[in-house]
N, C-alpha and C positions, 0 to 999 in steps of 0.2 A: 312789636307794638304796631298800630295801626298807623296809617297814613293822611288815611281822610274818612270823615265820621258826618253821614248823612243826621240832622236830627228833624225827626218827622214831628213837628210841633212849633210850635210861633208862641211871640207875649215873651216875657221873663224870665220864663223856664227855658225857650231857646236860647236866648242873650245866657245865663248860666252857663248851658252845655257848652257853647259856643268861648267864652272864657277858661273853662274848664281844658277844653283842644288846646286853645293857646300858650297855656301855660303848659303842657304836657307834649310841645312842639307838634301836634297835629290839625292838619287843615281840615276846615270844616264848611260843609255845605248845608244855606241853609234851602228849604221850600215855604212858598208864600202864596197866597189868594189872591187874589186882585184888592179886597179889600186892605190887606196888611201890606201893598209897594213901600211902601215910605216908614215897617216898623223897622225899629232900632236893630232887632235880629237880623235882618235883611242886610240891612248898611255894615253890620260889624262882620259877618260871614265871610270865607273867601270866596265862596261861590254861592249863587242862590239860583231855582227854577221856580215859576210859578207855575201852579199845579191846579187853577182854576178859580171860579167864581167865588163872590165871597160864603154862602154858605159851606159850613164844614162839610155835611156833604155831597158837596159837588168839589170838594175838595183836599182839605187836612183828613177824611175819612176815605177819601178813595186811596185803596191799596194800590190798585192798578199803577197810577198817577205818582205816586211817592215808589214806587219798586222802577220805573221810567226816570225818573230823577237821580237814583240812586245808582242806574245803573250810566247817565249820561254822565254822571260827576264822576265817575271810576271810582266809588266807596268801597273801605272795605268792612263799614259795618254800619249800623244804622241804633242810633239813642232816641226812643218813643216818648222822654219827656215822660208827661202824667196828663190822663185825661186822653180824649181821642182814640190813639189805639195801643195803647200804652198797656193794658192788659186784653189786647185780643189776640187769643192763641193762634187765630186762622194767618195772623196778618206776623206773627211772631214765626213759626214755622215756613210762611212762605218768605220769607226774608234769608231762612236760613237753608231753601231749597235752592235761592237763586245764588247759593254760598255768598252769601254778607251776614256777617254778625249781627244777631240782634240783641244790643246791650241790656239785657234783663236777664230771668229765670227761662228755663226752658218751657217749651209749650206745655209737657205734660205736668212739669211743676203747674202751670200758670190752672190748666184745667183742672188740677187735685182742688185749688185754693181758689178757683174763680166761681166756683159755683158754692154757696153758702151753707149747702143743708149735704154736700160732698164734705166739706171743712171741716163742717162741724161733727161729721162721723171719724174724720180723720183722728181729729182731737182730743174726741171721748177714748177710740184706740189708743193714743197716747196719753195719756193720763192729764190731760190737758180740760182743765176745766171749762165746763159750756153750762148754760142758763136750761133749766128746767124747761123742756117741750118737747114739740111732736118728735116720735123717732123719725119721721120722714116726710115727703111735701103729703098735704092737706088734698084727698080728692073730693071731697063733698062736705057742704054744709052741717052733716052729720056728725063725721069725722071733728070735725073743727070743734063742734061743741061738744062733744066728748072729750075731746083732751084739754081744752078748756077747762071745763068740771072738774078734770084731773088733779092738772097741777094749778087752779086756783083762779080765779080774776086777778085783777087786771090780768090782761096777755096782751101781747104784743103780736102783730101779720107781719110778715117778711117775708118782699122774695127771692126768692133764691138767686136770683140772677141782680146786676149791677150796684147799685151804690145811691148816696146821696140823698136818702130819705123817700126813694120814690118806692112805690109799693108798698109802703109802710103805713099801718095803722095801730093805733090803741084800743084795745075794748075793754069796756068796765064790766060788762055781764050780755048778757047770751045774745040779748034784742040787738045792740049795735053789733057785736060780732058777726051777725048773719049779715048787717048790710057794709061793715067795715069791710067783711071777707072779698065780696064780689067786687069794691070798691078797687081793692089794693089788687086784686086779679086784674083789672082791666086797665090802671094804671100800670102795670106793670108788663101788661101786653105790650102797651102803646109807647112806653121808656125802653125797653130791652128785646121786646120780638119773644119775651117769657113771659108767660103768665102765672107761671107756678110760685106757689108760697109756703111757707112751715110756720109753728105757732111755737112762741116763747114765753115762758113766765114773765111779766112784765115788770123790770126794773124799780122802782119809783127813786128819782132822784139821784140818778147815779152821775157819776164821775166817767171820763172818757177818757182813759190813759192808752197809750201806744206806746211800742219799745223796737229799736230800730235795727235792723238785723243787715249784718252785712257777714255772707256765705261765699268762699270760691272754692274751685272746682278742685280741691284737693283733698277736703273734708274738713276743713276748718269753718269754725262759723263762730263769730262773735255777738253782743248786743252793746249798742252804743247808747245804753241806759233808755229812760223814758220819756215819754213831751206826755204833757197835760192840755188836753184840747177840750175841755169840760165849756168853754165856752163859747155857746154856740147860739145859733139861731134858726129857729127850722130843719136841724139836721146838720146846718151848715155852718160850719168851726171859723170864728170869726177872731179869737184871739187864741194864740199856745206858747208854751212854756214849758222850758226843762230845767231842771228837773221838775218833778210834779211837787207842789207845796204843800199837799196832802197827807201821801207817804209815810207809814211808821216803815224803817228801815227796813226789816222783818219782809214786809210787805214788799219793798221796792224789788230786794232780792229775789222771792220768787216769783214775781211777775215776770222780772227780768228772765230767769232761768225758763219758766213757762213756753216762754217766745222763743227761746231758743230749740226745746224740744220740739217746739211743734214743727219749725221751719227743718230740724234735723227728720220728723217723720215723712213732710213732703218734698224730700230729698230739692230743697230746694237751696240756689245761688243766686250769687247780686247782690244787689240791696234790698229789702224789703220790712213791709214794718206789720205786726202785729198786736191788731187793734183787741181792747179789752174794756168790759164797764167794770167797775168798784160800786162795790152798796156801802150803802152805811158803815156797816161791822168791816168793813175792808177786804171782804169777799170777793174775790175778782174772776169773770169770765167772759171766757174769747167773744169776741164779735165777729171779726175776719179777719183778713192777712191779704193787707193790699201788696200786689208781686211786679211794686215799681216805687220811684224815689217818691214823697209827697211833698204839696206844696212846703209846708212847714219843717222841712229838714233843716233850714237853715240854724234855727237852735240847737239842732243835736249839733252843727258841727260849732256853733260858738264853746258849746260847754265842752269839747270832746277836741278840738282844732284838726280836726278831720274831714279834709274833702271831701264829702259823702259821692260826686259827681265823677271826682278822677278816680275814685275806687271802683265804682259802680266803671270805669274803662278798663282800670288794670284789670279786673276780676273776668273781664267778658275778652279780654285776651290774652286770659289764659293762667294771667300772675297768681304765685301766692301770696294769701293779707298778710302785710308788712306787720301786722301789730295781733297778741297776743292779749286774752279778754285782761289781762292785769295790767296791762301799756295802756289800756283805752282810760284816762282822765276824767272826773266830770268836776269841773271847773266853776265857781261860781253861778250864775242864773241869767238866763238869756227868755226874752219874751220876744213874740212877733205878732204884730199887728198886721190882718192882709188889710190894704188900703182899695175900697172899689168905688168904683162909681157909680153910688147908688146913695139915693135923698131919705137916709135914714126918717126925716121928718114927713114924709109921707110914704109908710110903710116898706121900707127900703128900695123904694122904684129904682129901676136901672133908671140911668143920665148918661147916655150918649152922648159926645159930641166933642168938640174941637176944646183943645186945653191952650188958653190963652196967654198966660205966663205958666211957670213953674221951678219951684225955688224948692229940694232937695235937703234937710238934715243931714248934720254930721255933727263932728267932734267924737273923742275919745268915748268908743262900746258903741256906735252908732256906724247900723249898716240899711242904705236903701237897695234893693233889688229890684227892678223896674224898666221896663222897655217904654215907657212914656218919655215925653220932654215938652216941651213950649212947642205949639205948633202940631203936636201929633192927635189926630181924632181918633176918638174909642168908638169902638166900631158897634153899633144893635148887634150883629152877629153872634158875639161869642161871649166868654164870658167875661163879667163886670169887674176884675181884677184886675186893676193897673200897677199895683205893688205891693211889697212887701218889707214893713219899716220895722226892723230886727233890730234889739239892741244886749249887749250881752256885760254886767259887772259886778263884781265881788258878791253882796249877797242881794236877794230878791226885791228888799227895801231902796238900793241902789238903781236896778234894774227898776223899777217904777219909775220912780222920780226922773231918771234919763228919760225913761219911754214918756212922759210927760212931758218935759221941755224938750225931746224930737218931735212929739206931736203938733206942740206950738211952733214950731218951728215949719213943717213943714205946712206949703202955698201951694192950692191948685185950682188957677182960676181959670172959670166958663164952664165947666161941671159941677155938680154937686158929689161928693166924697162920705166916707163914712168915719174919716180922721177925729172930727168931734165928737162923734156916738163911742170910740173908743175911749178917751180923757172921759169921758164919764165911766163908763165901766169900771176904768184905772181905781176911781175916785169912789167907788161903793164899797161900803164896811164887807161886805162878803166878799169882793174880789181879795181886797186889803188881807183879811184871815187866810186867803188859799182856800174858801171855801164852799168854792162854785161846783154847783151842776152843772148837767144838760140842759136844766127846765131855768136857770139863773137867767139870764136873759130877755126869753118871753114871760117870766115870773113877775120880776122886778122892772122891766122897761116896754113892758105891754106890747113887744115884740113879733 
């Protein structure tokens, strides 16, 4: 087992890892920016280096800087969190040239699965269902509207490379498509240093389910069931839930099994989760396969009581999974609200600034994770995510009602928050049903 575990990332997700060490007797270092001296990651650490100005990069992104850290702190392995470099192969490999573990999948895994329109050949190879489109990235406006034609309007741009809704467009027919095309190229030059993209049959209304895949190095791989992240805004998953309230069992089952061939094709280990949309008729295919923990694991491990963090450690030194796919539990109904600082009532503008008090929920199924407190300022820098108020009890109708009286519960004053825009969400007849989309959100709250 390890000794000491560099974690190259700051906010919540470090405070996690950073508990996750302690409770598994090993020391942990963290790194920090100038902007983050005073986060809570920092203070809890047994050791920390700052690694630069507050921009990410001039700092959390420079490898240089964090492989200097890691090697001043004598680590013998390094945990990338989510986000930042968390799925960069270059920075995964070189971690593991300078012999320190990098607690993820291996680089060539991360390369099969990082690149989108790679994935998605992977997939069709394993009998792993994918969304109707181009066999390969789009070289000309030609190209685009030919296969288009093909398989139908709508379609969907995507580019190959990163996440998060950037390079992504809709078209309804051939005229937006030519100017959506070069749209989502040049967005996606400028987000990822890629500019390439592939065309999909366009979804309408689909559901956004994920199934969470924990693989070690012996050939074992299990799924620790599904999250429901259908609710979202702008791309961006604002409430999840597991199990999915959607789900005919039928259904759950081979999702679940889906996920696991696919991550058995790209011989991959660790944790990692494999993202899928649902149509209407309960139709499901891949999207991608993020090859690191995500924010919202926290539910899989309320329903599963499965440290997803100390696994994702035994697994990268070396251990076999303690638990067999019929040991893995799924328990009741766990929801997580991410809490940001951002003034839902004027189009969710980020709100930076100093948090003047702060009063924390609890009681029985009630978990905050959260590197904020009274006194600490959210930085412009990064992102608008100060927490994550998770609640997990018997059935989903429970799990509301909690998540509602946490919500009230919890105070955070001298920012604005997006704590109330959830209490509503809670409180719409289509949440209520289990019956959200992608589109529920800017649908219903003009999002």
């Amino acid at each position: 087992m390890y000794n000491r575990i560099l974690i190259a990332n700051r906010g919540e997700i470090a405070l996690r890892v950073i508990r996750a060490c302690r409770e598994l007797g090993i020391q942990s270092v963290a790194v920090y920016s100038q902007a983050d001296a005073d986060s809570a990651h920092v203070r809890f650490a047994d050791e920390a280096y700052c690694i630069g100005p507050s921009r990410s990069a001039d700092s959390y992104l420079r490898i240089d800087r964090i492989i200097s850290a890691a090697e001043l702190g004598n680590v013998d392995a390094i945990h990338p969190g989510y986000g930042f470099l968390a799925e960069n192969s270059h920075f995964n490999d070189v971690c593991r040239s300078c012999e320190i573990d990098f607690i993820g999948p291996t680089p060539q895994a991360m390369d099969r699965l990082g690149d989108k329109n790679a994935a998605r050949e992977l997939a069709i190879a394993a009998g792993v269902p994918v969304v109707p489109g181009s066999d390969g990235l789009i070289e000309s406006e030609d190209e685009a509207v030919r296969v288009a034609k093909e398989i139908g309007f709508p379609v969907l741009i995507k580019a190959t490379a990163g996440g998060g809704g950037k390079g992504m467009r809709v078209a309804a027919n051939e005229l937006v498509l030519k100017t959506a095309l070069q749209q989502a190229q040049t967005e996606a030059q400028a987000a990822f240093g890629n500019g390439a993209v592939y065309l999909e049959k366009y979804i309408e209304k689909p559901r956004h389910i994920e199934v969470q895949i924990l693989a070690d190095h012996h050939g074992n791989i299990v799924h620790c069931h599904e999250r429901d992240c259908s609710v979202q805004r702008r791309h961006q998953k604002l409430i999840e839930e597991a199990p999915s309230p959607s789900l005919p069992t039928d259904k759950r089952l081979a999702i679940c099994e889906a996920a696991v061939k696919m991550c058995k094709a790209a011989e991959y280990t660790n944790a990692g989760t494999v993202e899928f949309i649902v149509d209407k008729n309960f139709n499901f295919y891949l999207i991608e396969v993020n090859a690191r923990i995500q924010v919202e694991h926290p539910v899989t491990e309320m329903i599963t009581g499965i440290d997803l963090i100390k696994q994702q450690i035994l697994i990268a030194a070396g251990e076999n999974l303690s638990l067999s796919q019929d040991q893995i539990p799924c328990i009741g109904a766990a929801i997580e609200c991410r809490i940001n600082a951002e003034n839902p009532d004027r189009n969710f503008q980020p709100h930076p600034g100093k948090i003047q008090s702060m009063f924390a929920p609890g009681g029985l199924g009630v978990r905050f994770d959260s590197h904020a407190y009274a006194g600490y300022n959210v930085s412009p820098y990064y992102d608008s995510m100060i927490g994550k108020l998770i609640v997990h009890r018997p059935t989903r109708e429970q799990a509301i009602a909690t998540m509602r009286r946490a919500l009230s519960e919890l105070s955070i004053q001298g920012i604005s928050t997006t704590a109330a825009f959830h209490d509503r969400v809670l409180q719409h007849p289509e949440f209520l049903q289990g019956a959200c989309d992608t589109t529920f959100v800017d649908r219903e709250f003009n999002a």
